[in-house]
N, C-alpha and C positions, 0 to 999 in steps of 0.2 A: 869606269870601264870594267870586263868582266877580266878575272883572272885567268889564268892562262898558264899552261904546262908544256915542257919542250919533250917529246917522247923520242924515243931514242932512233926510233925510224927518219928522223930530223920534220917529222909532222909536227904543226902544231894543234893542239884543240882545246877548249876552253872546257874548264874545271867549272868555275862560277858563273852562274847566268839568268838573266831576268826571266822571267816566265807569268803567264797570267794565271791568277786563282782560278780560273775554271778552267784551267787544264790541269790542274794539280791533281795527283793522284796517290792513292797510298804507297810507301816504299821511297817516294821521293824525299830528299834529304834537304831542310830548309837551313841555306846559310844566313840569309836577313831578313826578317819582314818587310823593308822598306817603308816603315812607315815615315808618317810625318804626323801635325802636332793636330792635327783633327780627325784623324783617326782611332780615340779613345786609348785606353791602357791596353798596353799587348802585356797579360801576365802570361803566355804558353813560351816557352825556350824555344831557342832552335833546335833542331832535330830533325828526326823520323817523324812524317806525317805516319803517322801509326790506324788512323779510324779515320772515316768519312765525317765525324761530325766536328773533328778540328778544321775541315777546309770548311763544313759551315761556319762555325763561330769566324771565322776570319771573315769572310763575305757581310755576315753579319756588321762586325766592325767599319765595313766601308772598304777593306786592302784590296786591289784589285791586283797588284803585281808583287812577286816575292824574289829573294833570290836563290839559287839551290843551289846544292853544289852535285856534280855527274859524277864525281868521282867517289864518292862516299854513297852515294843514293841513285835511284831508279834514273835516267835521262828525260824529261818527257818525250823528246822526241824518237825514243825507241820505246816509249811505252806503248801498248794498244790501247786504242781510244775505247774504253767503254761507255756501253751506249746502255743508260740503266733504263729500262724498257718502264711501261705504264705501268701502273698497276695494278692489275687483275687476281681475280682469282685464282689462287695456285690451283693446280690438278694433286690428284691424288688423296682427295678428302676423308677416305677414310683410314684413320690411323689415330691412335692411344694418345693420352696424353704424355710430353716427356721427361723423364724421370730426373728429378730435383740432384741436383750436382753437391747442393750442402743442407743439412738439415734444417730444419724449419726453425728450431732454435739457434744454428749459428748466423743463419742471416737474419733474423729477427731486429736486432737492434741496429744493422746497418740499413734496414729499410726505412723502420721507424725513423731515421732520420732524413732520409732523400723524402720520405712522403710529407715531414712537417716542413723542410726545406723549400718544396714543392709548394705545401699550400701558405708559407710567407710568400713566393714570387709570384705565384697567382695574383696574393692581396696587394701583396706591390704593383701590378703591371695593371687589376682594376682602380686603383687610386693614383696612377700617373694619365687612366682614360681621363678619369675622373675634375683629374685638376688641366687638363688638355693638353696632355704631353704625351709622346709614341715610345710604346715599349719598346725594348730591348730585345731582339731574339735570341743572342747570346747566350745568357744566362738560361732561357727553356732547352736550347741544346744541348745544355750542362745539363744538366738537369735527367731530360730527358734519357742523356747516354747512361747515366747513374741510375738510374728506372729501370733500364734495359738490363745493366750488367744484375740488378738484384734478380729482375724476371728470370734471366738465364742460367744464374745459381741456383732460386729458388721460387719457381713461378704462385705458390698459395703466398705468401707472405704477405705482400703489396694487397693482393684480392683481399686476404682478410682486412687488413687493416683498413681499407675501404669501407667497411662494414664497421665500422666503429667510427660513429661522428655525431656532434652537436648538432640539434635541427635548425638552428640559431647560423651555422657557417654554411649552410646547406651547399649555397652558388658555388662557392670557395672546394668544399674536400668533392663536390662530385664532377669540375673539372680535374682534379686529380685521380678518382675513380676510377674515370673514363677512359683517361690516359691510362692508367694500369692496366683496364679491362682490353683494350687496343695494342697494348706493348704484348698483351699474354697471347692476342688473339695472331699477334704477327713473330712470335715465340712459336706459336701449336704449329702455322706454316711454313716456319724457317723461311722468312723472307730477309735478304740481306739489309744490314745494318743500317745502312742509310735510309729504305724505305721504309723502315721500322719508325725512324728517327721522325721523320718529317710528317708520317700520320701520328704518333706521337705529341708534337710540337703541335698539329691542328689539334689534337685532343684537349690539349692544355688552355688550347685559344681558344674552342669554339664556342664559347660562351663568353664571354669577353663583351662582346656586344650588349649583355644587361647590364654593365656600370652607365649607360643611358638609360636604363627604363627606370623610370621614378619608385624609391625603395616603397611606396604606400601601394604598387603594384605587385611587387618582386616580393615584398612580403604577407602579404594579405593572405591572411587564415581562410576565407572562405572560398570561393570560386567566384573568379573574373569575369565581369558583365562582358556583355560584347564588344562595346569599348574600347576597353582593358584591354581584352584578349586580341585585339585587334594590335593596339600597342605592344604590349608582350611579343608577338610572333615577329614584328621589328629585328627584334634582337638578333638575328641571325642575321638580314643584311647589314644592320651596324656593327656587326662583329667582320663582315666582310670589307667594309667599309676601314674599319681601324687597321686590318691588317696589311690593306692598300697599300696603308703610309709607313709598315716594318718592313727595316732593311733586310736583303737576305731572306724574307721569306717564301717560299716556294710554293705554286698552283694550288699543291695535293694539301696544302692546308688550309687555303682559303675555301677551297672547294669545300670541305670538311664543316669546316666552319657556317657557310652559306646553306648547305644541302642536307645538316645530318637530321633534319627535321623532314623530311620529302621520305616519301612509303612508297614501298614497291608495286604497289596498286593505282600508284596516281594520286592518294588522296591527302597528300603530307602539302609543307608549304618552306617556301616562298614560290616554285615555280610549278609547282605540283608534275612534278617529274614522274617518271615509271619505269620500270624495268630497266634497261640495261640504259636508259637518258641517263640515270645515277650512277654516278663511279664507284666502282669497287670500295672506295676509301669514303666516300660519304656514305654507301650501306653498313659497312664495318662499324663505324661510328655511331649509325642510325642505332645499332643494335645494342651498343655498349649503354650509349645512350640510355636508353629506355630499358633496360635495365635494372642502371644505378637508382632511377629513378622508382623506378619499382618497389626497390629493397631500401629503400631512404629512407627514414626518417621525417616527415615535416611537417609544418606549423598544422598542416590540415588533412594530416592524415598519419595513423603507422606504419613503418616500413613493414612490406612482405617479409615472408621467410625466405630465402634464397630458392630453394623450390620450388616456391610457389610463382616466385619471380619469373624460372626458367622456364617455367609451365604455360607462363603468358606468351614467353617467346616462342616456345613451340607452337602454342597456338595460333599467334601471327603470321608463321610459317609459310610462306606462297600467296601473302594475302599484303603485310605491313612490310613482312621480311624477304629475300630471298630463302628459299626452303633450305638450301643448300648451306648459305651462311649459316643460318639458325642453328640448321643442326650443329655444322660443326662449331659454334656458339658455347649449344650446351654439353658439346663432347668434349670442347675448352677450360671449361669449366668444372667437368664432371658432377657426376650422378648423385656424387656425398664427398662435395668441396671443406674443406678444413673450416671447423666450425660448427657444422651440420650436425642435429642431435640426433642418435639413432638408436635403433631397438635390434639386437643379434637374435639370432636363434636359436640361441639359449637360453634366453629371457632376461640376458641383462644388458643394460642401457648404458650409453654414454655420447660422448662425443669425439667427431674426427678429430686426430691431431696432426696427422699427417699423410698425404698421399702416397702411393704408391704407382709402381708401373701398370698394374690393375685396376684401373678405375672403379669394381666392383668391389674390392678388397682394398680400404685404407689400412688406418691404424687408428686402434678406437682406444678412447680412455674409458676405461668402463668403471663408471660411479654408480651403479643402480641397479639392485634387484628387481625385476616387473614381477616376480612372482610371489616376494615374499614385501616390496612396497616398501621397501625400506635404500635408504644410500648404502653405500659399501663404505668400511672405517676405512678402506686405504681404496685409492684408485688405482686399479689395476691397467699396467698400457698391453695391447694386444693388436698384433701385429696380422690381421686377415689373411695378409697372400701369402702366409708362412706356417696359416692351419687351415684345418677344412670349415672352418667356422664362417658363417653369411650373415648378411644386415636381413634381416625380416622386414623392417619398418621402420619411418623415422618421426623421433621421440619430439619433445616441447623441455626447453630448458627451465621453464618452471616445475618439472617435475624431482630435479637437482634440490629446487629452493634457491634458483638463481633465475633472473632476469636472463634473456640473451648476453648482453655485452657484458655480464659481470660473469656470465660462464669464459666468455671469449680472454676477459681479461686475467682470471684467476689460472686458468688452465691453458692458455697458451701465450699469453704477453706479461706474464709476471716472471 
């Protein structure tokens, strides 16, 4: 029976009271989970529903009913029902990228661990398709809300370290990628938490559907007979298919999953959709997508340089892409993302370390004479939007005497 308080008006009204998880809302105050013994381990306390993605992970779990208490937390039934709208387009597209809450070195090691955390549950959630068992979404909403908090301290972090992977885990770090490239893209639009979450969550999944395609496809060095590639293109409905059967999972990620291979021209697949047929959250991804893939690493081919990557995207532009996404894609991203080697107009060279609220003005390490062709004995950091000084051009990290990733790791992840 719920609990209950005598008020002094000689009213009575009830303090504790059952309520269903989809009405739960943030503010509301949990007195019991109510569960029972098949509904998995509840490790969250009672408390303050504090974020939207604690009422996922519950859903997740199976809870359908909680108990709160009115007196400590929000009442549902005085709360306003929010009604979280589709997902679209945000208006107002043109605008800067925004500016990093913590530096690029204090968040660094708290990413590096949600991104390797990330790509264990990946491997985990491909090897439980594998042996015919159904993920868990739990654990991606975890996950994914820890993604988000690093984007929103510090949104180059995660992108870089995307950019740093084995051509060997390919499948594995570029659903993580994607996921980063989609959390940053739903950071640049300040879309609220929960939407962020849930294309997020489809990022992390939408490849999932290749723990079916046979690994003598998935990894084949050269280019896929027709066959093949007939099989391979599979994987998106069997990624639709798996997600079917996860509890808790939501439309906007299946969608995701199904569609982020479908091009704004009609000529993508499984259903060869076009223009506005495709949800905002399957173009988003479309983009991320293709991309990661870009700038990858793999068996049968070198990754692009990040510019050259973006270059493809702009060129896709009103053809592969929405024009509109695209851009603001590579305004997401900006023009000389952390990592990017560049040439000043001074004539000496280095590399970004950090953004700024200028996208045309980082912060450059500058290793390198172009005029006299020699390194610099000490790297100098130099901060763009705090001199009159501009990027001229941008540089190749073998002019260092470093490989890419061994610039990336020396001068910004050591």
């Amino acid at each position: 029976m719920p609990a209950w308080k005598y008020a002094s008006q000689g009213q009575f009204f009830f303090m504790i009271k059952k309520v269903r998880v989809d009405d739960l809302q943030v503010g509301v105050y949990v007195h019991d989970y109510n569960c029972t013994g098949d509904t998995g381990n509840i490790y969250i306390d009672p408390g303050f529903i504090k974020r939207e993605s604690t009422i996922k992970i519950l859903k997740t779990w199976g809870v359908k009913e909680v108990f709160i208490d009115t007196e400590r937390g929000l009442d549902i039934d005085k709360v306003q029902t929010i009604v979280r709208p589709r997902v679209t387009a945000p208006s107002g597209l043109e605008r800067n990228r925004l500016r990093p809450k913590v530096s690029f070195k204090m968040e660094r090691q708290s990413a590096l661990q949600v991104s390797q955390e990330a790509m264990q549950a990946v491997k985990q959630a491909y090897q439980e398709v594998i042996d015919g068992k159904v993920p868990e979404a739990g654990q991606f909403y975890r996950i994914a809300e820890r993604m988000h908090d690093s984007i929103h301290r510090n949104s180059d972090v995660l992108s870089l370290l995307s950019r740093i992977r084995k051509k060997d885990t390919y499948t594995l770090q570029h659903s993580v990628s994607v996921c980063s490239y989609v959390l940053n893209m739903c950071h640049y639009y300040e879309m609220p938490e929960g939407q962020s979450l849930d294309l997020a969550v489809g990022a992390l999944f939408h490849d999932i559907g290749k723990a079916a395609v046979p690994l003598a496809i998935l990894n084949k060095p050269g280019k896929l007979t027709p066959e093949e590639a007939v099989i391979m293109k599979q994987h998106a409905e069997y990624s639709n298919d798996i997600l079917a059967k996860v509890k808790g999972i939501p439309d906007e990620c299946r969608d995701v999953a199904l569609h982020h291979h479908e091009r704004y021209n009609g000529t993508g697949y499984p259903h060869g959709l076009a223009r506005e047929e495709i949800s905002f959250a399957a173009q988003l991804a479309s983009v991320c997508d293709v991309f990661d893939a870009l700038i990858s690493e793999r068996v049968y081919k070198p990754g692009m340089e990040t510019v050259m990557g973006l270059r493809v995207i702009y060129e896709g532009s009103g053809e592969h892409f929405d024009k509109a996404l695209a851009y603001d894609f590579i305004r997401c991203i900006g023009m000389y993302p952390v990592g990017t080697c560049v040439v000043l107009d001074d004539g000496r060279s280095g590399v970004v370390v950090e953004s700024t609220e200028d996208m045309k003005r980082p912060i450059v390490q500058v290793l390198y004479d172009e005029k006299k062709k020699e390194r610099l004995q000490r790297p100098l950091t130099i901060d763009l939007s705090k001199t009159t000084g501009t990027i001229a051009s941008y540089s190749d990290a073998n002019k260092f005497g470093f490989t890419h990733e061994q610039l990336l790791r020396k001068f910004l992840l050591a």
